[in-house]
ROTORBA-191390 format. One record per residue (C-alpha): y, x, z negated. Coordinates in steps of 0.05 Angstrom, whole numbers. Layout:
<sites>
<site north="Y" east="X" up="Z"/>
...
</sites>
This chain:
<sites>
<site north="95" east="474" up="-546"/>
<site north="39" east="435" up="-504"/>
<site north="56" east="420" up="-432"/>
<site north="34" east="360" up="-399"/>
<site north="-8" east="363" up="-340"/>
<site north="31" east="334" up="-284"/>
<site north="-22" east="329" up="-227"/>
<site north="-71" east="272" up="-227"/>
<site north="-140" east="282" up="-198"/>
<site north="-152" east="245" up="-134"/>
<site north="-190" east="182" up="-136"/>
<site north="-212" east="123" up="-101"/>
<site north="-184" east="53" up="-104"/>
<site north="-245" east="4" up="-96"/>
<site north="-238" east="-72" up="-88"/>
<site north="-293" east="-120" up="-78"/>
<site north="-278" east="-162" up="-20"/>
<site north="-346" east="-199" up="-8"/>
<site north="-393" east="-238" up="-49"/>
<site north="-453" east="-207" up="-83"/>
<site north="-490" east="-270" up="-67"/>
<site north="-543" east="-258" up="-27"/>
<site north="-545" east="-179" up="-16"/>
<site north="-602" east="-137" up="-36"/>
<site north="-619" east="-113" up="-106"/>
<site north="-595" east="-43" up="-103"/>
<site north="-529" east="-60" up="-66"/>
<site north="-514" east="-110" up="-131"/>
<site north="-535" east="-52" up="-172"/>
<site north="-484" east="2" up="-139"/>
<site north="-427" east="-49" up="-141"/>
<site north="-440" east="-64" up="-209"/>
<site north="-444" east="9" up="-229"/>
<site north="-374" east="20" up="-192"/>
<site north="-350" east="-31" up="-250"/>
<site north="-346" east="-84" up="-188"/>
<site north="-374" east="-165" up="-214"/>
<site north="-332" east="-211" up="-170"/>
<site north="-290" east="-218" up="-111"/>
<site north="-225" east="-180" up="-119"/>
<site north="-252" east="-130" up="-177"/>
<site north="-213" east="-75" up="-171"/>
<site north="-232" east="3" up="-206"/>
<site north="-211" east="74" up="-194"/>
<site north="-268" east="126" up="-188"/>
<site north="-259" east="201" up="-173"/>
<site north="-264" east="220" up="-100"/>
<site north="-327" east="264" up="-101"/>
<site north="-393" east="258" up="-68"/>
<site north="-434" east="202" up="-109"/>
<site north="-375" east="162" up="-105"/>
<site north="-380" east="164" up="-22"/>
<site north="-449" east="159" up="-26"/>
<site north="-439" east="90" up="-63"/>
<site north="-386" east="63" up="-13"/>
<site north="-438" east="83" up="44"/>
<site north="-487" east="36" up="13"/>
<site north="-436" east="-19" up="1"/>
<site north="-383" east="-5" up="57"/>
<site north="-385" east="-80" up="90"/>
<site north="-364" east="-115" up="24"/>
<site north="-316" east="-66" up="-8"/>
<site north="-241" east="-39" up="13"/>
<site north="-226" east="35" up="-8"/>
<site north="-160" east="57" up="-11"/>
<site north="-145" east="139" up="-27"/>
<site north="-97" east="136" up="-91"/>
</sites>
């Protein structure tokens, strides 16, 4: 009989917060590769060290929450 896995993998709960309008090219480009388009986009990514790295870069218009 298969067993189901049980424990989930930690991620990160990202929200855009803050317009895109006016920010530099590569901070449009990491929210948009964190799945984020407009205000109050929300996506799950895995907690690992690219994942910080983009939040660093984008900190002042996102709000992460650990799932």
């Amino acid at each position: 009989m298969a067993t189901k896995k049980t424990a989930k993998a930690a991620g990160l709960t990202i929200t855009l917060k803050k317009s895109l309008i006016g920010c530099k090219d590569n901070q449009i480009a990491t929210a948009i590769s964190l799945g984020l388009k407009k205000i109050g986009n929300t996506t799950v990514q895995p907690d690992n060290a690219q994942t910080r790295g983009k939040i660093a870069k984008i900190a002042h218009l996102v709000e992460v929450v650990e799932a």
